[in-house]
FIDRENDO-744756 format. One record per residue (C-alpha): residue in one letter; x, y, z. Coordinates in steps of 0.5 Angstrom, whole numbers, plus 500, padded with zeros to 3 digits. Layout:
FIDRENDO-744756
AXYZ
...
end
This chain:
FIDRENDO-744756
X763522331
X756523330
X753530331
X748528337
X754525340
X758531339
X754535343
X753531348
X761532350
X760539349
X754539354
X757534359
X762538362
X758544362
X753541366
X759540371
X761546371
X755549372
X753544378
X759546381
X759553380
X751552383
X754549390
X760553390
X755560390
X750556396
X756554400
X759562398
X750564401
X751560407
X758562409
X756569409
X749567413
X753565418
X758570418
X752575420
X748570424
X755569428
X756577429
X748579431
X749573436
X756577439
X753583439
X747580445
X753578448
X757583449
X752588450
X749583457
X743580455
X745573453
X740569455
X742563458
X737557458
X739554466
X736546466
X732544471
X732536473
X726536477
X718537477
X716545476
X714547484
X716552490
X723548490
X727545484
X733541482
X738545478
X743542473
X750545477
X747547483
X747542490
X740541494
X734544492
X734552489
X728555491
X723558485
X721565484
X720566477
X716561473
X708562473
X705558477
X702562481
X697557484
X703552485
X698547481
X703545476
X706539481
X699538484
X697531485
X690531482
X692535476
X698531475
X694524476
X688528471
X693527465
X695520467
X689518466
X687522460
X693518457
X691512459
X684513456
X684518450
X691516448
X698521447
X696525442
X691527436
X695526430
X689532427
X687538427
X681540430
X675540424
X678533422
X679528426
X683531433
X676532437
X675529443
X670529449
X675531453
X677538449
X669541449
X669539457
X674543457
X672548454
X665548457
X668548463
X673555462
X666558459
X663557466
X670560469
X669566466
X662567465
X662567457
X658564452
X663559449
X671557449
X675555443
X682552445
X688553442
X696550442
X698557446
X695564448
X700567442
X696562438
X690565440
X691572440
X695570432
X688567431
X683572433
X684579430
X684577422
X677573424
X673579427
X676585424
X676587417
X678593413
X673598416
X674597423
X680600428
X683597432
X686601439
X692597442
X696599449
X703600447
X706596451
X701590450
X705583449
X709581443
X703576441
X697581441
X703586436
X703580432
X696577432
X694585430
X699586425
X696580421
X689584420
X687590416
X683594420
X686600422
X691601427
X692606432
X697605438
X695609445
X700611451
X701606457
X694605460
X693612459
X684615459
X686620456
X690618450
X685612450
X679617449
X683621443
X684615438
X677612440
X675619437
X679618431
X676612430
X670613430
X668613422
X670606423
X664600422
X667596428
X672599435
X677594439
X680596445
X685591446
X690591452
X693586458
X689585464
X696585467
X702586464
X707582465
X715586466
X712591470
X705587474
X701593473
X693592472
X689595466
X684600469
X678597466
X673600470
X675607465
X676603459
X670600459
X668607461
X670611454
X668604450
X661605452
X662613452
X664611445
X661605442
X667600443
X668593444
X673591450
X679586449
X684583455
X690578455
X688574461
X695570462
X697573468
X690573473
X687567470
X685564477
X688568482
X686574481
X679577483
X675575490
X674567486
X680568481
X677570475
X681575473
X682583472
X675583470
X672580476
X679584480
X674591478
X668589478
X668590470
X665582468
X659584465
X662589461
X669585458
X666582451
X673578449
X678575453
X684571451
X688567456
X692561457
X693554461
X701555461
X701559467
X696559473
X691553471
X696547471
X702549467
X703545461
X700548454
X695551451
X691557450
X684560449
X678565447
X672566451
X667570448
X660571444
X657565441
X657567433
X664569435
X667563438
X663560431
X667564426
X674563429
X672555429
X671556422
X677562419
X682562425
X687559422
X692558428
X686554431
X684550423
X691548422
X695546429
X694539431
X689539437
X691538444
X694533447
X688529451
X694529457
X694537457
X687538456
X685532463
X690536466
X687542466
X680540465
X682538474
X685545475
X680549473
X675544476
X679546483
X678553483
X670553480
X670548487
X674553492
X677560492
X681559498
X689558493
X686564490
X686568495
X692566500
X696570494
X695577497
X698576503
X704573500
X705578495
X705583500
X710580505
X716579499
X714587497
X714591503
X719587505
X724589499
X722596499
X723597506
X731593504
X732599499
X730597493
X725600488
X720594485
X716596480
X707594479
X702594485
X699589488
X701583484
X705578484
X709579478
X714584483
X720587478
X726588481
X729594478
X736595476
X736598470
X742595467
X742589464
X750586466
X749587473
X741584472
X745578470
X750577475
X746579480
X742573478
X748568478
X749570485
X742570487
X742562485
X748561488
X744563494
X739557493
X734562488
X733561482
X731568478
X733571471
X735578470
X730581465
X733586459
X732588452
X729586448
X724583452
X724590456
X725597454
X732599453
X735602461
X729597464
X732592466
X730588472
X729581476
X722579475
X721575482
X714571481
X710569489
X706563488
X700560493
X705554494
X711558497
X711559505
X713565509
X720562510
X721561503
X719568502
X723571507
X730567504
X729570497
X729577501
X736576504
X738573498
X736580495
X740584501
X746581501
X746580493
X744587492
X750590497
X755586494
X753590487
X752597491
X745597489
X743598496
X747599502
end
């Protein structure tokens, strides 16, 4: 036997082992991944905040069909404020787009994902809110992860409300600027750190205009007070007042008198403005531009799909042509609020449509809610993490499309669920 063949057999079987002890070693990782991902998932359920996806086989809308339920449910916890979602006209908008721009893009933006149906709608939202531009984006998450790396640098601060949503805490840890972290809508904590703040070359304000567990308003009108006082500029998330808030639904901004004085805002489509998908900024003109050209969110997501953009292009048009869906909402809000206030229970916010049904304890947020969809309403008990520990509650959610009658059929559906828990008696 020659040498070379003689090493060969040495080697053949070495290499056996060695893949065999390579796989052995990948299947031992796997097994222990699994064993931890089995155990976290455990720990959820026994602690009650499991959270079970119900599967709807209807359109979205006041009434829904829900997969192991008979007859319709009523709905009171999507963001569909508007009831636009169903709306014929939004709904015939994205059938002619598909027809007319096709089901998708297959590109980003800058390379061949641009039609003239995404820079109507942009010019339109634009308009709505009465900024410069708009840049479109797949989801507000996207858009505040775009947002906060383009415009601030190392030596600017950013100054963000600590309970902002887990997408401004995303998008803010992907910057370098500094960051200080003030109480819950709290001037006078507020004024501390934009004092602290004030050797940095640029200051953000970033808050929710409202905030989406508990549906209390930013108190902007102060904000933007200590922002002058202090040489800052103004942020707000708008996902949850675009289109109904304020006398022509243009948000928190318009709601106190504050528009000319709130330099960015970041909304959404995926709510109140037809329900499908997609996010946006308004703002400044250089600043829309820059995002254009480093956001990375926005450089490498494909473009949104054209029956998307032709739905949402005709729900904005709705409400730049009438207020009246708008305003029907305050009414109802109140109806639903003083109504279960007057029944005993403690509903958290003011006055907006977001109505949290506190509870505190996560279990009995759950079994409530299985008991309310037995009942024909359909909402979800709300608990860790999405809400602080203790915190645990019902988010109820009025939309323009639902009636008096529906309104005061999810409030006795609350009495007596409530009575049977001993949250009231």
């Amino acid at each position: 036997m020659s040498l070379g063949k003689a090493a060969r057999s040495l080697v053949s079987p070495l290499r056996g082992a060695l893949r065999c002890s390579g796989l052995s070693r990948s299947y031992t990782a796997a097994a222990e991944a699994r064993a931890v991902l089995e155990h976290e998932l455990e720990t959820i359920r026994a602690a009650g905040t499991w959270k079970a996806e119900r599967i709807i086989t209807s359109k979205q809308g006041p009434e829904i069909s829900v997969d192991g339920s008979r007859g319709s449910i009523l709905n009171f916890c999507a963001n569909n404020y508007l009831g636009l979602s169903s709306h014929p006209e939004v709904v015939q908008a994205g059938i002619d787009a598909l027809k007319t721009h096709g089901a998708g893009l297959s590109s980003v933006r800058f390379i061949c994902g641009t039609q003239d149906l995404h820079k109507k709608l942009e010019q339109k939202l634009a308009e709505f809110h009465e900024r410069e531009d708009c840049i479109l984006y797949a989801s507000c998450f996207d858009a505040n992860a775009g947002l906060f790396e383009v415009l601030l640098g190392p030596d600017d601060a950013v100054l963000s409300d600590e309970l902002n949503h887990a997408s401004i805490i995303d998008g803010i840890r992907l910057c370098r600027a500094k960051r200080l972290r003030y109480k819950h809508m709290d001037l006078g904590d507020l004024e501390t750190k934009l004092k602290e703040a004030q050797s940095s070359r640029m200051r953000l304000v970033v808050t929710d205009g409202v905030f989406s567990m508990d549906g209390d308003v930013a108190p902007l009108r102060g904000i933007c007070d200590l922002a002058e006082q202090y040489g800052a500029m103004v942020f707000i998330d708008e996902c949850h007042a675009t289109g109904f808030l304020g006398p022509r639904g243009r948000g928190t901004d318009e709601l106190l008198g504050v528009m000319d004085r709130v330099h960015i805002i970041n909304s959404t489509l995926g709510k109140a403005l037809g329900g499908a998908a997609g996010g946006y900024t308004v703002g400044p003109k250089p600043l829309i531009d820059l995002l254009r050209q480093r956001s990375r969110p926005y450089l490498f997501s494909n473009a949104l799909p054209p029956p998307v953009v032709g739905s949402a292009t005709r729900a904005v048009e709705l409400l730049l042509a009438s207020n009246e869906i708008a305003q029907s909402m305050t009414a109802k809000t109140m109806r639903f609020r003083n109504k279960m206030t007057q029944a005993g229970f403690t509903i958290a916010g003011s006055a907006h449509p977001i109505c949290p049904v506190m509870l505190g304890d996560a279990r009995l947020a759950s079994l409530m809610a299985d008991d309310m969809l037995k009942l024909g309403v359909y909402v979800i008990g709300f608990s860790y993490p999405v809400v602080p520990k203790g915190k645990a509650r019902i988010r109820v959610q009025i939309s323009a499309a639902h009636t008096d009658e529906d309104i005061d059929h999810c409030v006795d559906a609350f009495i007596q669920t409530g009575r049977k828990h001993g949250v009231i008696s």
